[in-house]
DRENPA-3360 file (N, C-alpha, C; in nm, 2 decimals, always signed):
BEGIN
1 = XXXXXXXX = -0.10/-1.53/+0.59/-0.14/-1.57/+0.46/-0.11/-1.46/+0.36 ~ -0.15/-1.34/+0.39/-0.12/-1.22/+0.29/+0.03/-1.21/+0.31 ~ +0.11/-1.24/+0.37/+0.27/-1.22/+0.36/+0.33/-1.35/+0.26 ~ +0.26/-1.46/+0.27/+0.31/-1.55/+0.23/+0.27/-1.54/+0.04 ~ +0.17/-1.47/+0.03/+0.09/-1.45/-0.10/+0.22/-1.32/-0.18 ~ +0.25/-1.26/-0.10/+0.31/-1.13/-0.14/+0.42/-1.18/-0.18 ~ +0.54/-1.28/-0.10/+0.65/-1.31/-0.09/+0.62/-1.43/-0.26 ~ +0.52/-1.50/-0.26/+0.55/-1.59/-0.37/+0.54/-1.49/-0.51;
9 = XXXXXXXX = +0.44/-1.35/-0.48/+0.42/-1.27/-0.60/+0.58/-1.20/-0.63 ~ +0.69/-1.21/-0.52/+0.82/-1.17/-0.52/+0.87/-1.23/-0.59 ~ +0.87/-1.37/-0.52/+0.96/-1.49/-0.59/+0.95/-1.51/-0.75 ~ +0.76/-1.53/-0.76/+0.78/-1.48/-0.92/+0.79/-1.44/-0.99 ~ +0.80/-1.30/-0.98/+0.85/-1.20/-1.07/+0.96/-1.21/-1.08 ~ +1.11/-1.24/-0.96/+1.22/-1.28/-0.97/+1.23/-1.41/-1.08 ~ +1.20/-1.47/-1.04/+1.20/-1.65/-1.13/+1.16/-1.61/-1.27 ~ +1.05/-1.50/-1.29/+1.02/-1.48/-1.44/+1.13/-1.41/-1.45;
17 = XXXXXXXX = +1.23/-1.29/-1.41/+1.31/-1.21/-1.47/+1.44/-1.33/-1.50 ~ +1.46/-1.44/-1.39/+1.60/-1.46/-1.42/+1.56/-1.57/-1.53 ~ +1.41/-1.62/-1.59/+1.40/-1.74/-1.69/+1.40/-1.65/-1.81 ~ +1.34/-1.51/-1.78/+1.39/-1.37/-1.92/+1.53/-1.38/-1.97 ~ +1.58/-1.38/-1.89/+1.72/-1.31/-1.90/+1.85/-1.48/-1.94 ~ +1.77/-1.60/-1.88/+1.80/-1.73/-1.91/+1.82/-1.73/-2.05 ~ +1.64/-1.74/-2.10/+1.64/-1.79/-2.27/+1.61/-1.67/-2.36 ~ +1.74/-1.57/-2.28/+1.74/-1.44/-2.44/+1.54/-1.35/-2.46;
25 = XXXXXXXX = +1.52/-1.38/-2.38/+1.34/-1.35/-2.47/+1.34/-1.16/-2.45 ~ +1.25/-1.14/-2.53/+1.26/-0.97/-2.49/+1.22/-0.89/-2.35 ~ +1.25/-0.81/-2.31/+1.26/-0.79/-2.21/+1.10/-0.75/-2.17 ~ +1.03/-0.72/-2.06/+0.94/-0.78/-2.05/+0.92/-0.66/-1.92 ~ +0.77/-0.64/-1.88/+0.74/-0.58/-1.76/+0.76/-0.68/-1.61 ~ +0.72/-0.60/-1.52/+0.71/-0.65/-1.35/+0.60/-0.76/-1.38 ~ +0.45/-0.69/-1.45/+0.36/-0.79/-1.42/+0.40/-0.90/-1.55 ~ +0.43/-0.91/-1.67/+0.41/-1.02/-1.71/+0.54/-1.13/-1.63;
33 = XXXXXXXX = +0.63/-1.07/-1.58/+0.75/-1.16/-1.55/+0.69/-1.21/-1.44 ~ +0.55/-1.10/-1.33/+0.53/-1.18/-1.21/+0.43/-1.29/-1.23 ~ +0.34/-1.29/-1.36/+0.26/-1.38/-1.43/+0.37/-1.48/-1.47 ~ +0.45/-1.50/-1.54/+0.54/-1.58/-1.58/+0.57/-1.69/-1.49 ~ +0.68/-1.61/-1.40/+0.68/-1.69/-1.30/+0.60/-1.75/-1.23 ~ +0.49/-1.68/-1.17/+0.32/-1.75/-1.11/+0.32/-1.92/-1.22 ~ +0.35/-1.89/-1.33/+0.28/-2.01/-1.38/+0.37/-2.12/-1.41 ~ +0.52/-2.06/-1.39/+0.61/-2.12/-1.44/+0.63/-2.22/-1.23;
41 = XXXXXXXX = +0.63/-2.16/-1.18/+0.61/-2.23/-1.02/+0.53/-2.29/-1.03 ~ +0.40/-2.29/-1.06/+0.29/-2.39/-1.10/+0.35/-2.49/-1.10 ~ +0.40/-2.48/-1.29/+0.45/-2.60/-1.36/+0.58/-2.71/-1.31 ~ +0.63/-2.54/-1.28/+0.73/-2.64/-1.21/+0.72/-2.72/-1.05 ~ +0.64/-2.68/-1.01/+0.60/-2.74/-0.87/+0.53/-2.84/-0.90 ~ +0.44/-2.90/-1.03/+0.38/-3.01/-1.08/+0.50/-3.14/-1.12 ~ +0.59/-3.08/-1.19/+0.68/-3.14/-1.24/+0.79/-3.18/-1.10 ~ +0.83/-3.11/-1.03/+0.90/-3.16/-0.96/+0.85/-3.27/-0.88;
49 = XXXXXXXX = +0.68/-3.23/-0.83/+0.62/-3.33/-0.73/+0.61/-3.46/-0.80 ~ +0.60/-3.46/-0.93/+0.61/-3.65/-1.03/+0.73/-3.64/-1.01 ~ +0.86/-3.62/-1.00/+0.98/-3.64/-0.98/+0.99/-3.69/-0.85 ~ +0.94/-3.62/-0.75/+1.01/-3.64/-0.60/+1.12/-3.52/-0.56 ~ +1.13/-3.34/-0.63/+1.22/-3.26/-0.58/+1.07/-3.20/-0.55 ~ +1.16/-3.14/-0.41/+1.06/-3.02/-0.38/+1.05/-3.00/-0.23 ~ +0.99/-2.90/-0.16/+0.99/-2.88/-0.01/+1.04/-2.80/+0.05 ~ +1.13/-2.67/-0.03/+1.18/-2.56/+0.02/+1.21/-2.46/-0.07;
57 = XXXXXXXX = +1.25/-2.36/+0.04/+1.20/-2.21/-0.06/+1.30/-2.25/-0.18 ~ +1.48/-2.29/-0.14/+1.56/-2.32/-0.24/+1.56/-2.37/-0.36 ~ +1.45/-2.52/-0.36/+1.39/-2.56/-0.46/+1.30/-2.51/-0.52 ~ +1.21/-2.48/-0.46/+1.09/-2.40/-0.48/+1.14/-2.26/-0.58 ~ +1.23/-2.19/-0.55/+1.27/-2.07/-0.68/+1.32/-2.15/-0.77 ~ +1.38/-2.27/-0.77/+1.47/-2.29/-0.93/+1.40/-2.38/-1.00 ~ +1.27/-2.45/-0.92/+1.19/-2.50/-1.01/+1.11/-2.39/-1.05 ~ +1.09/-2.30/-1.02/+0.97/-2.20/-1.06/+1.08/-2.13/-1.18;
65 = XXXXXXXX = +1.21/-2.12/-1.19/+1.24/-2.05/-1.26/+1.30/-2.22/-1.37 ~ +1.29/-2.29/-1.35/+1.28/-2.41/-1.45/+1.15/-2.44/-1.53 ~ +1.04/-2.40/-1.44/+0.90/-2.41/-1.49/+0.94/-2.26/-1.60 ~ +0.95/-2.20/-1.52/+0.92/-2.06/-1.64/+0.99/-2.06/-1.74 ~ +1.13/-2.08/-1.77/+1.21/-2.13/-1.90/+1.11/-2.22/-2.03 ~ +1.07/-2.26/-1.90/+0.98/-2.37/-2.03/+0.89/-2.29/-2.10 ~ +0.85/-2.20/-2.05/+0.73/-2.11/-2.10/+0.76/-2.03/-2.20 ~ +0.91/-1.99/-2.18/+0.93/-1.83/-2.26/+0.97/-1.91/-2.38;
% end
Protein backbone atom coordinates (compact mmCIF):
# COMPACT_ATOMS: atom_id res chain seq x y z
CA UNK A 1 0.00 0.00 0.00
CA UNK A 2 2.82 2.55 0.95
CA UNK A 3 4.69 1.55 -2.45
CA UNK A 4 1.76 2.00 -4.34
CA UNK A 5 0.91 5.58 -2.67
CA UNK A 6 4.69 6.62 -3.29
CA UNK A 7 4.76 5.42 -6.98
CA UNK A 8 1.29 7.47 -7.80
CA UNK A 9 2.99 10.62 -5.64
CA UNK A 10 5.76 9.81 -8.64
CA UNK A 11 3.51 9.50 -11.44
CA UNK A 12 2.15 12.84 -10.30
CA UNK A 13 4.59 15.02 -10.04
CA UNK A 14 5.76 13.59 -13.45
CA UNK A 15 2.10 14.12 -15.13
CA UNK A 16 2.12 17.67 -13.44
CA UNK A 17 5.72 18.49 -14.90
CA UNK A 18 4.96 17.12 -18.42
CA UNK A 19 1.13 19.19 -18.35
CA UNK A 20 3.73 22.35 -17.09
CA UNK A 21 5.88 22.12 -19.74
CA UNK A 22 2.57 21.00 -22.27
CA UNK A 23 0.52 24.42 -21.74
CA UNK A 24 3.71 26.95 -21.42
CA UNK A 25 2.62 27.77 -17.57
CA UNK A 26 5.45 28.96 -15.27
CA UNK A 27 7.63 26.79 -14.01
CA UNK A 28 6.58 25.45 -10.82
CA UNK A 29 7.99 23.40 -7.73
CA UNK A 30 8.12 19.25 -7.01
CA UNK A 31 5.17 19.79 -4.60
CA UNK A 32 2.85 21.91 -6.52
CA UNK A 33 3.51 19.79 -9.84
CA UNK A 34 2.97 16.59 -7.37
CA UNK A 35 -0.41 18.36 -6.25
CA UNK A 36 -1.17 19.15 -9.82
CA UNK A 37 -0.90 16.02 -11.02
CA UNK A 38 -2.67 14.34 -7.77
CA UNK A 39 -5.68 16.24 -8.97
CA UNK A 40 -5.25 16.27 -12.40
CA UNK A 41 -5.32 12.02 -12.21
CA UNK A 42 -8.35 12.51 -10.12
CA UNK A 43 -10.04 14.39 -12.91
CA UNK A 44 -8.77 12.62 -15.33
CA UNK A 45 -9.53 9.20 -13.98
CA UNK A 46 -13.26 10.61 -13.54
CA UNK A 47 -13.41 11.64 -17.02
CA UNK A 48 -12.04 8.76 -18.58
CA UNK A 49 -14.24 6.26 -16.31
CA UNK A 50 -17.71 8.30 -18.22
CA UNK A 51 -15.89 7.61 -21.30
CA UNK A 52 -14.96 3.96 -20.92
CA UNK A 53 -10.63 4.62 -21.09
CA UNK A 54 -8.85 3.39 -18.30
CA UNK A 55 -7.16 0.31 -16.49
CA UNK A 56 -3.50 0.71 -16.80
CA UNK A 57 -0.59 2.35 -15.61
CA UNK A 58 -0.22 3.61 -19.57
CA UNK A 59 -3.55 5.17 -19.47
CA UNK A 60 -3.60 5.99 -16.20
CA UNK A 61 -0.31 8.61 -16.73
CA UNK A 62 -1.79 10.30 -19.94
CA UNK A 63 -5.05 10.74 -18.45
CA UNK A 64 -3.54 12.18 -15.32
CA UNK A 65 -1.45 14.35 -17.47
CA UNK A 66 -4.83 15.16 -19.66
CA UNK A 67 -6.57 15.80 -16.38
CA UNK A 68 -3.71 18.16 -15.34
CA UNK A 69 -3.62 20.27 -18.67
CA UNK A 70 -6.99 21.06 -17.91
CA UNK A 71 -5.96 22.59 -14.71
CA UNK A 72 -3.02 24.71 -15.54
Amino acid sequence: MLLRLLASLVIGALSGAVANKIMNGNPKGFFQNAFLGIIGGLVGGFLGDLIGIGGGWISGILLAIAGSCLEV
